[in-house]
ROTI-440514 format. One record per residue: residue number from 1; residue in three letters; x, y, z of N, C-alpha, C in turn. Coordinates in steps of 0.02 Angstrom, whole numbers, always signed. Layout:
residues N
[atom NUM; Ala; [X; Y; Z]; [X; Y; Z]; [X; Y; Z]]
...
//
This chain:
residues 182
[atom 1; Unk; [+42; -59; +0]; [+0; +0; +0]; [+44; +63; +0]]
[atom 2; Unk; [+26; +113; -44]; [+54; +150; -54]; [+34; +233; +8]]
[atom 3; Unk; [+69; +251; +42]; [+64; +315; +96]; [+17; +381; +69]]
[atom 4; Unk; [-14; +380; +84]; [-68; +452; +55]; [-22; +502; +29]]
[atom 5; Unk; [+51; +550; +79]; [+70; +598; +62]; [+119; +560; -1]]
[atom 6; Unk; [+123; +501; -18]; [+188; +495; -83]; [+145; +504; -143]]
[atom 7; Unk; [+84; +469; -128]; [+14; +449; -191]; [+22; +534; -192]]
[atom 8; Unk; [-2; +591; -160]; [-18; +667; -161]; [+13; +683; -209]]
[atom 9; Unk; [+94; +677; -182]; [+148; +708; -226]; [+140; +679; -298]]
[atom 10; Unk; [+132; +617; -295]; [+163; +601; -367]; [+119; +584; -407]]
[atom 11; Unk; [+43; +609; -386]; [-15; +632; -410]; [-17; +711; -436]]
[atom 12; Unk; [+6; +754; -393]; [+45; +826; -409]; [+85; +815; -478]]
[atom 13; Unk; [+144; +786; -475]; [+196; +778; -517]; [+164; +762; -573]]
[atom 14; Unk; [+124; +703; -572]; [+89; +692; -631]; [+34; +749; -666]]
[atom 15; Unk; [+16; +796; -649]; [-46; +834; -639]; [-10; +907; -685]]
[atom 16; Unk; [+48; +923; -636]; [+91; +978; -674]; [+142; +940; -743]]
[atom 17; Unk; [+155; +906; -761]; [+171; +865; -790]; [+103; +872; -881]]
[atom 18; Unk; [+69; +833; -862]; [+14; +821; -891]; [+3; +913; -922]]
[atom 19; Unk; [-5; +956; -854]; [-31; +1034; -889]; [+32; +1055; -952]]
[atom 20; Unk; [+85; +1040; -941]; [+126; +1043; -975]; [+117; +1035; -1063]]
[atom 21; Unk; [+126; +952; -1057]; [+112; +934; -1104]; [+46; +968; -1158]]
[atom 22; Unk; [-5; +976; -1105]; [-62; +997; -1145]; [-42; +1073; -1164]]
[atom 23; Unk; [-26; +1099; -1127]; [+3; +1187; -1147]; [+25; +1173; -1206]]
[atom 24; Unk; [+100; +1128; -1193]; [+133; +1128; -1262]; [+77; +1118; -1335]]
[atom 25; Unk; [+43; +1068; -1311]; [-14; +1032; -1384]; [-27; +1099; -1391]]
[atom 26; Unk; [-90; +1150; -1358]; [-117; +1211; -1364]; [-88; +1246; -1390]]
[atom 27; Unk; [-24; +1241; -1394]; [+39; +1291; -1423]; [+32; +1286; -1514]]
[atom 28; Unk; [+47; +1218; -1503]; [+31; +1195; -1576]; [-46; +1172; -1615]]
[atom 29; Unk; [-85; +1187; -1578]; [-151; +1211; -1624]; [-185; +1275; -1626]]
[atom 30; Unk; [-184; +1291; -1699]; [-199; +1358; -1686]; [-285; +1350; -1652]]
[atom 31; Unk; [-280; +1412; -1643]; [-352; +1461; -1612]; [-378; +1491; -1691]]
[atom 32; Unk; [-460; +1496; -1682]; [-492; +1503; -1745]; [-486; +1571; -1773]]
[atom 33; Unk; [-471; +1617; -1728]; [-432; +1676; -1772]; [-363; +1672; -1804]]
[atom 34; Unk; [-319; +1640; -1779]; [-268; +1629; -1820]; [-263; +1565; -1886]]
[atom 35; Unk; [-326; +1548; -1881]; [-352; +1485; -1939]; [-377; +1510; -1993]]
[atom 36; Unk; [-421; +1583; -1963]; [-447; +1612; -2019]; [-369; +1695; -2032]]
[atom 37; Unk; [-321; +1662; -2028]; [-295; +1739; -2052]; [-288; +1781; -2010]]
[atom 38; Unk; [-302; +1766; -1975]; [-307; +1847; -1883]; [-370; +1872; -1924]]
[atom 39; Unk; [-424; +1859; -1957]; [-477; +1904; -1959]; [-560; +1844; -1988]]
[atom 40; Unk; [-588; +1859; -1913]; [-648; +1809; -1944]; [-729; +1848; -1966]]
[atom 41; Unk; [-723; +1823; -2001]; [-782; +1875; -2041]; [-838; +1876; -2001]]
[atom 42; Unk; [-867; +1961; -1987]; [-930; +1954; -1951]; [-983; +1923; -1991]]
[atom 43; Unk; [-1042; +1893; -1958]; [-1097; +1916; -2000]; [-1136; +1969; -2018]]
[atom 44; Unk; [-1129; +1966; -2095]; [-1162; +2033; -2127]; [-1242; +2051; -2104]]
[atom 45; Unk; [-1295; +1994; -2074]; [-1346; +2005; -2080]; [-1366; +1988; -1999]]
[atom 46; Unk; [-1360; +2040; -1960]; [-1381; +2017; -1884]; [-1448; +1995; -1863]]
[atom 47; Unk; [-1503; +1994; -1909]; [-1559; +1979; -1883]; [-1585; +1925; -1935]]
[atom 48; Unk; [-1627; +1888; -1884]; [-1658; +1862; -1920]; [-1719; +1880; -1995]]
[atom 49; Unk; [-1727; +1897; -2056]; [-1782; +1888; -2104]; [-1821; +1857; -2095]]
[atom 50; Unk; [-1902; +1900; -2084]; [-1963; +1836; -2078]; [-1984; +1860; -2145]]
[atom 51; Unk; [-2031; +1810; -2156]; [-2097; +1793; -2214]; [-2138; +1849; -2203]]
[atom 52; Unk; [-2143; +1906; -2188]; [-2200; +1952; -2199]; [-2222; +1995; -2258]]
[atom 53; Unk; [-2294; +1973; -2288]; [-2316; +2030; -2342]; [-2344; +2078; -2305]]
[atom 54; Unk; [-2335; +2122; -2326]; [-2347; +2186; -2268]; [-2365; +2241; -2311]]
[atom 55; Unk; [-2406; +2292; -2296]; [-2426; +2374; -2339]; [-2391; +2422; -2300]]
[atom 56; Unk; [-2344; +2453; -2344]; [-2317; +2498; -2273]; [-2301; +2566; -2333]]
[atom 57; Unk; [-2304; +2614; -2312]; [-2284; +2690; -2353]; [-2202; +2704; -2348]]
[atom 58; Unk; [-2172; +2686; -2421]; [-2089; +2725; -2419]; [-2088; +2759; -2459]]
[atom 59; Unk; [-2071; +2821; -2440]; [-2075; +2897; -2486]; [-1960; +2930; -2485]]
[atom 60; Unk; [-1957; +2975; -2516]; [-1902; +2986; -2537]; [-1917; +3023; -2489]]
[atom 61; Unk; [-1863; +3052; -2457]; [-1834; +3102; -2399]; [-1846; +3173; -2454]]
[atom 62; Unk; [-1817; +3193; -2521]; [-1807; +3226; -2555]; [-1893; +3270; -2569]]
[atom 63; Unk; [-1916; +3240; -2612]; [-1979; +3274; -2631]; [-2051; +3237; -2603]]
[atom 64; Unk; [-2031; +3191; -2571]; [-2088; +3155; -2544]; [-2144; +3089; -2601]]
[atom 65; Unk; [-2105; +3096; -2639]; [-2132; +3037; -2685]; [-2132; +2957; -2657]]
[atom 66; Unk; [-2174; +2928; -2685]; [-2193; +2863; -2676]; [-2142; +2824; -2697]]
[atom 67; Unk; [-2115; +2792; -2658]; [-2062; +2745; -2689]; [-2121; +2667; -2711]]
[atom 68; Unk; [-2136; +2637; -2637]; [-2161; +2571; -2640]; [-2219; +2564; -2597]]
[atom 69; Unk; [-2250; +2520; -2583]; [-2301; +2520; -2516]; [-2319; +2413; -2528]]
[atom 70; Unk; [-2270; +2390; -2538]; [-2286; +2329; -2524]; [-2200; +2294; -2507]]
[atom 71; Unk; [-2212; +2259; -2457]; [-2151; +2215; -2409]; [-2163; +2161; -2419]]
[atom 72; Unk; [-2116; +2121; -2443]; [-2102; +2043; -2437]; [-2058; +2010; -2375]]
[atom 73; Unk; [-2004; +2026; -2340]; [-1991; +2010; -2299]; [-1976; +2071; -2233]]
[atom 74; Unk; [-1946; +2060; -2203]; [-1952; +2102; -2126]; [-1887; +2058; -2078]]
[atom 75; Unk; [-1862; +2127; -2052]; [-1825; +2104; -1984]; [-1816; +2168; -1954]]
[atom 76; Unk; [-1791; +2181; -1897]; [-1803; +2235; -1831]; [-1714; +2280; -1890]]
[atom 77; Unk; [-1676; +2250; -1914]; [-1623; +2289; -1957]; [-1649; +2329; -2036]]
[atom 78; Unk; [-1713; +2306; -2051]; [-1726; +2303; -2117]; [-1783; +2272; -2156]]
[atom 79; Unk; [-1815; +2295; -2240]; [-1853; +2240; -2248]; [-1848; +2260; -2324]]
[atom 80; Unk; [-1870; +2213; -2360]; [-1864; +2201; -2438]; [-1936; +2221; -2463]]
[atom 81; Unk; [-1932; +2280; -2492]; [-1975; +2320; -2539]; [-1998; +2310; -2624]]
[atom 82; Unk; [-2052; +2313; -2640]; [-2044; +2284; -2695]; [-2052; +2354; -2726]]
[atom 83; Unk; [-2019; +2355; -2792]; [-2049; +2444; -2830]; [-2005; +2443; -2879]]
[atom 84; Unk; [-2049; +2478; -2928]; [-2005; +2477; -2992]; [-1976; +2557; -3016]]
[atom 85; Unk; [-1969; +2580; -2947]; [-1938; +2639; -2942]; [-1873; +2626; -2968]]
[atom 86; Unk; [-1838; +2687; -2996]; [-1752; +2662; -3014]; [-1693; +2726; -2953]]
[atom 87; Unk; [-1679; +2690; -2890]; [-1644; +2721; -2860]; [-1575; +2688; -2851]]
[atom 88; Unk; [-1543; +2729; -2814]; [-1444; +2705; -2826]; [-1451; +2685; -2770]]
[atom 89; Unk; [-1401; +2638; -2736]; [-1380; +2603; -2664]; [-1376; +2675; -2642]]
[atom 90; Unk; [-1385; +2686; -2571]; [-1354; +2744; -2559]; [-1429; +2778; -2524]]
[atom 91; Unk; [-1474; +2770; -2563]; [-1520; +2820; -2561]; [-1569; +2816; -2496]]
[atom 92; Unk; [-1572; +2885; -2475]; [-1624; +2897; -2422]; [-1684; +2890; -2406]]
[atom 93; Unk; [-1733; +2858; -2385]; [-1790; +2877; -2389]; [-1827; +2875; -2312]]
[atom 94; Unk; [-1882; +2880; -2323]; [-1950; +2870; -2278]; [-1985; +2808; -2265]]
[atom 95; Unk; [-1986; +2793; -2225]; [-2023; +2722; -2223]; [-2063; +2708; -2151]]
[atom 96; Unk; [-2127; +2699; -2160]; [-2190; +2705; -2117]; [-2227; +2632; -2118]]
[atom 97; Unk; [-2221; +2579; -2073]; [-2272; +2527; -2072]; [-2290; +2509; -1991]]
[atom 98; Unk; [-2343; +2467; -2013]; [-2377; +2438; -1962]; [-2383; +2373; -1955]]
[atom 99; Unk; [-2313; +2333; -1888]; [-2317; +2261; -1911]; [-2350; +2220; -1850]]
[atom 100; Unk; [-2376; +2255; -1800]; [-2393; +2219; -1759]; [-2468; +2233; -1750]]
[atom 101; Unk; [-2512; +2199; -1726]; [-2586; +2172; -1705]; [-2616; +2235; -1670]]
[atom 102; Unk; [-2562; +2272; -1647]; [-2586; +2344; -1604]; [-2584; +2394; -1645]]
[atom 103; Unk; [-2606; +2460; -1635]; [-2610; +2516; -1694]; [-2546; +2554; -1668]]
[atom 104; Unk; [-2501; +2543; -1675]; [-2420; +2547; -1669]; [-2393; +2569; -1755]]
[atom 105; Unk; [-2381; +2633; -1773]; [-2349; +2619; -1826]; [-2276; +2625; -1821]]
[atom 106; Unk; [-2228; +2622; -1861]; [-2147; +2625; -1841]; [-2114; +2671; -1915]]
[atom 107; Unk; [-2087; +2726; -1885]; [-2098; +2760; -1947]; [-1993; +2743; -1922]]
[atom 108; Unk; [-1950; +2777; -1992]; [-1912; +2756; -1968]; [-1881; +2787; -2042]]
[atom 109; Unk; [-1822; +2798; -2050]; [-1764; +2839; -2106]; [-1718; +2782; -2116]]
[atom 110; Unk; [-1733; +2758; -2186]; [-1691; +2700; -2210]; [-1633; +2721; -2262]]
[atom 111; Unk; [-1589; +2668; -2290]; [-1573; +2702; -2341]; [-1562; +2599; -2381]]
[atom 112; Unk; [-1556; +2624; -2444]; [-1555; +2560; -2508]; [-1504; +2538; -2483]]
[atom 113; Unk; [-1490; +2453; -2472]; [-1425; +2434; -2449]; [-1439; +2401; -2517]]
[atom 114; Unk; [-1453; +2380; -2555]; [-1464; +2326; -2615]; [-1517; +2337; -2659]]
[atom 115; Unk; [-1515; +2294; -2712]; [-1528; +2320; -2762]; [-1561; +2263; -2816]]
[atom 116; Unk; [-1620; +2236; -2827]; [-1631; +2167; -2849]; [-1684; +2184; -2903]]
[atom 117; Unk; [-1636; +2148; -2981]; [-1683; +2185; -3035]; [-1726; +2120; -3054]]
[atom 118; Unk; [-1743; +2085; -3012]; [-1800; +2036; -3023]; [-1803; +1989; -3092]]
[atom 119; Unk; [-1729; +1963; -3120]; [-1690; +1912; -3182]; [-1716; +1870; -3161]]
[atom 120; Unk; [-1702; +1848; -3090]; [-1652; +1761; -3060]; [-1708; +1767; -3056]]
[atom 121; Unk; [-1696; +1657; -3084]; [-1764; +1610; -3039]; [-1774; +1628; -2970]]
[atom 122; Unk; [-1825; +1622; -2949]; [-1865; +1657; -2900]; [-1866; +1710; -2864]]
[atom 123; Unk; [-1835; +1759; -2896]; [-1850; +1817; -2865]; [-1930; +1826; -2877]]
[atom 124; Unk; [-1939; +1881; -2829]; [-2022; +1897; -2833]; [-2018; +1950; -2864]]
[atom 125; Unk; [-1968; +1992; -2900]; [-1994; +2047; -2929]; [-1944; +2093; -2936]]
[atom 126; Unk; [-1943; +2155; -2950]; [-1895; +2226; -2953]; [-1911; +2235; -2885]]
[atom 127; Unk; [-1856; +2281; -2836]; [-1870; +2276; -2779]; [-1798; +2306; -2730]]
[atom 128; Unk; [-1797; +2332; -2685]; [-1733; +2366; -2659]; [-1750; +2330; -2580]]
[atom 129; Unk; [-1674; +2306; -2550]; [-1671; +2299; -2476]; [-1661; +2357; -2438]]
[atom 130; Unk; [-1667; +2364; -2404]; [-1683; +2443; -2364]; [-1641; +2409; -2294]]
[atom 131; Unk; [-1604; +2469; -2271]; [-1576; +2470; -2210]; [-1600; +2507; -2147]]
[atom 132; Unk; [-1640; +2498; -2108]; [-1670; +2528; -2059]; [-1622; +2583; -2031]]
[atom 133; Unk; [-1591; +2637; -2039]; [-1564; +2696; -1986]; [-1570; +2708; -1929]]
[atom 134; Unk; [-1653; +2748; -1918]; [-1667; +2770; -1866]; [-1732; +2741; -1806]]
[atom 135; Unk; [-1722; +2683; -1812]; [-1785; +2639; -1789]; [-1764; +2662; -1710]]
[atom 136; Unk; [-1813; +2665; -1677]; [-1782; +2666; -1607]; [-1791; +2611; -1579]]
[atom 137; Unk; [-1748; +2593; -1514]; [-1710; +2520; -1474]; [-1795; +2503; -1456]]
[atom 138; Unk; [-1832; +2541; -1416]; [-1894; +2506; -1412]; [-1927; +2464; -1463]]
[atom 139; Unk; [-1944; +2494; -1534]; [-1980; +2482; -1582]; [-1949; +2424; -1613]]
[atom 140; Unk; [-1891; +2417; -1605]; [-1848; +2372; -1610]; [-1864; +2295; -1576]]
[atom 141; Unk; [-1864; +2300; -1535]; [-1888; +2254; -1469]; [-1938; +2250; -1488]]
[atom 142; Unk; [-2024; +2294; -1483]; [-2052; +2253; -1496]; [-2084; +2213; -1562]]
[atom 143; Unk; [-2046; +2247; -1611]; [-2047; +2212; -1684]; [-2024; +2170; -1684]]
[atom 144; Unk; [-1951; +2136; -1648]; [-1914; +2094; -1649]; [-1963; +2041; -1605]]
[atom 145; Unk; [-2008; +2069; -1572]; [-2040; +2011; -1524]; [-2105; +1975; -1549]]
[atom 146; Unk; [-2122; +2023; -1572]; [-2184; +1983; -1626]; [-2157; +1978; -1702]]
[atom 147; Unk; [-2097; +1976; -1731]; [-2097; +1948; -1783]; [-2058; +1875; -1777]]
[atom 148; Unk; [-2073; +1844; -1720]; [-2046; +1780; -1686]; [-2094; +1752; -1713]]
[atom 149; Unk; [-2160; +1757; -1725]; [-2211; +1721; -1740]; [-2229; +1704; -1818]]
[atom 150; Unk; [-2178; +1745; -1840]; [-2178; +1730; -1929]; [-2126; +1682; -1943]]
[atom 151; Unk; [-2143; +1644; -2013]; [-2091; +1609; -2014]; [-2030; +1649; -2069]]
[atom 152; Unk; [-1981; +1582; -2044]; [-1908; +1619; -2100]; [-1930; +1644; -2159]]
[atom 153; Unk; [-1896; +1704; -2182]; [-1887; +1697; -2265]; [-1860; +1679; -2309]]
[atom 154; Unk; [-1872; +1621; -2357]; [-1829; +1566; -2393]; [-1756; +1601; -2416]]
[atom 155; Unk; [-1714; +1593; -2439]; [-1672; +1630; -2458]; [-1699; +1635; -2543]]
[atom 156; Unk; [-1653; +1675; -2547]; [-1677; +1695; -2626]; [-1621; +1668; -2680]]
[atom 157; Unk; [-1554; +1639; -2650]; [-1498; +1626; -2723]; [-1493; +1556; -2701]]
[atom 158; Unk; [-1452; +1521; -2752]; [-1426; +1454; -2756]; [-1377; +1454; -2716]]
[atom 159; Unk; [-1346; +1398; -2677]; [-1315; +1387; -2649]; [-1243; +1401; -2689]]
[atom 160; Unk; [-1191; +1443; -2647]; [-1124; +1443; -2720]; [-1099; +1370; -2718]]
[atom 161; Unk; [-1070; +1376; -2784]; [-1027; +1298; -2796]; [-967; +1292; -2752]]
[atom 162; Unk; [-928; +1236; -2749]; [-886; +1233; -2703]; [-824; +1244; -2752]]
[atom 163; Unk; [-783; +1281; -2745]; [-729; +1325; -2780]; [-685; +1258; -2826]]
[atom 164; Unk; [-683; +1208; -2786]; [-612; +1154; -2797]; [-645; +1094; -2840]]
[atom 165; Unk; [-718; +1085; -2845]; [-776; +1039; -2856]; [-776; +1024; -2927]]
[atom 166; Unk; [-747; +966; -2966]; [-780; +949; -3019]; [-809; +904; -3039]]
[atom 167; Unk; [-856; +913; -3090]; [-910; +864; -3086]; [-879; +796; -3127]]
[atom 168; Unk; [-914; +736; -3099]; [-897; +673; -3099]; [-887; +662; -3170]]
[atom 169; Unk; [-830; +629; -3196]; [-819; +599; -3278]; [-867; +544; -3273]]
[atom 170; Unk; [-935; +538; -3278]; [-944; +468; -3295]; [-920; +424; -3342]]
[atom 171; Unk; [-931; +443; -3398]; [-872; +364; -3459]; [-831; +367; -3411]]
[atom 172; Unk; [-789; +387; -3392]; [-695; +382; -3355]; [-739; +321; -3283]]
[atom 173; Unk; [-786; +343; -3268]; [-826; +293; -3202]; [-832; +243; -3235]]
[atom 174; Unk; [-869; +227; -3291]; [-888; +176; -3319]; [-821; +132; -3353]]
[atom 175; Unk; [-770; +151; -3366]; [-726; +130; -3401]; [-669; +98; -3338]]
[atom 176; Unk; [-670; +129; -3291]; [-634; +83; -3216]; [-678; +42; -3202]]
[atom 177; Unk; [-729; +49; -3185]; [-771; -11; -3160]; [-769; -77; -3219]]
[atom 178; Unk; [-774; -44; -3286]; [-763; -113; -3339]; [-704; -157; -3326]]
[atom 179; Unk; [-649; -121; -3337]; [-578; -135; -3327]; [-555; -158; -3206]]
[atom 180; Unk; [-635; -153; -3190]; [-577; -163; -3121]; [-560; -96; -3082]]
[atom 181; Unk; [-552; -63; -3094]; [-491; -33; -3064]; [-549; +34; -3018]]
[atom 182; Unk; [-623; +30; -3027]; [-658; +56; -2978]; [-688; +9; -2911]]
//
């Protein structure tokens, strides 16, 4: 039988020993910022996109013209406008809706983050993403709290291809498997 205080020690010894070793390993695997380059990309889109068709008034800051008054999607950052207005990224406007069950409207100074000329399979149309500015932190909250109850909005592009990916030779498949050698 081995003495409690020798088992201590050379339970210790083993213990600092062991931290060691693992330091060293830690040494030699990087950490995910130095995996990505010292720089890991934020996400561009902090909120969630729901499914909402919505009637809401967006007018130009400038002369007060009608840009759009129909919404396809929604989030407490932003929402996707449909209009066959022709404005530049950049641009300012007005934007007035009502998304919750209470007579709450949320008026709010956006500007065009994007720009969608309604080509691609499934787009729904001509149409600009809008960047919310001046929403205030309340209106925020509670838009963000009842648009929990909508569902996602599908995405709108194809998945990208994978950069390194080429597609399968079948004859070259068919011609190993004849010969064996698949």
């Amino acid at each position: 039988m081995v003495p409690a205080s020798v088992l201590a020690s050379w339970m210790s010894a083993r213990s600092i020993a062991a931290a060691a070793i693992v330091g060293r390993a830690r040494a030699l695997t990087p950490t995910l910022v130095t995996a990505a380059h010292g720089t890991v990309p934020g996400n561009r889109r902090g909120e969630i996109r729901r499914s909402v068709y919505l009637g809401c008034r967006v007018r130009r800051i400038t002369n007060r013209g009608l840009v759009g008054d129909r919404s396809l999607d929604l989030s407490p950052q932003g929402m996707f406008l449909l209009s066959d207005e022709n404005l530049e990224p950049g641009a300012q406007l007005l934007v007035s809706f009502q998304a919750t069950d209470l007579p709450i409207w949320f008026d709010t100074q956006a500007t065009v983050a994007r720009l969608i000329a309604g080509r691609r399979l499934g787009d729904d149309g001509r149409g600009f993403g809008l960047r919310f500015r001046s929403l205030p932190a309340v209106s925020r909250i509670i838009l963000r709290g009842h648009l929990r109850k909508a569902p996602r909005a599908a995405p709108q592009r194809w998945p990208a291809p994978m950069p390194n990916r080429r597609e399968p030779d079948y004859a070259q498949l068919v011609r190993d498997i004849a010969e064996g050698r698949a």
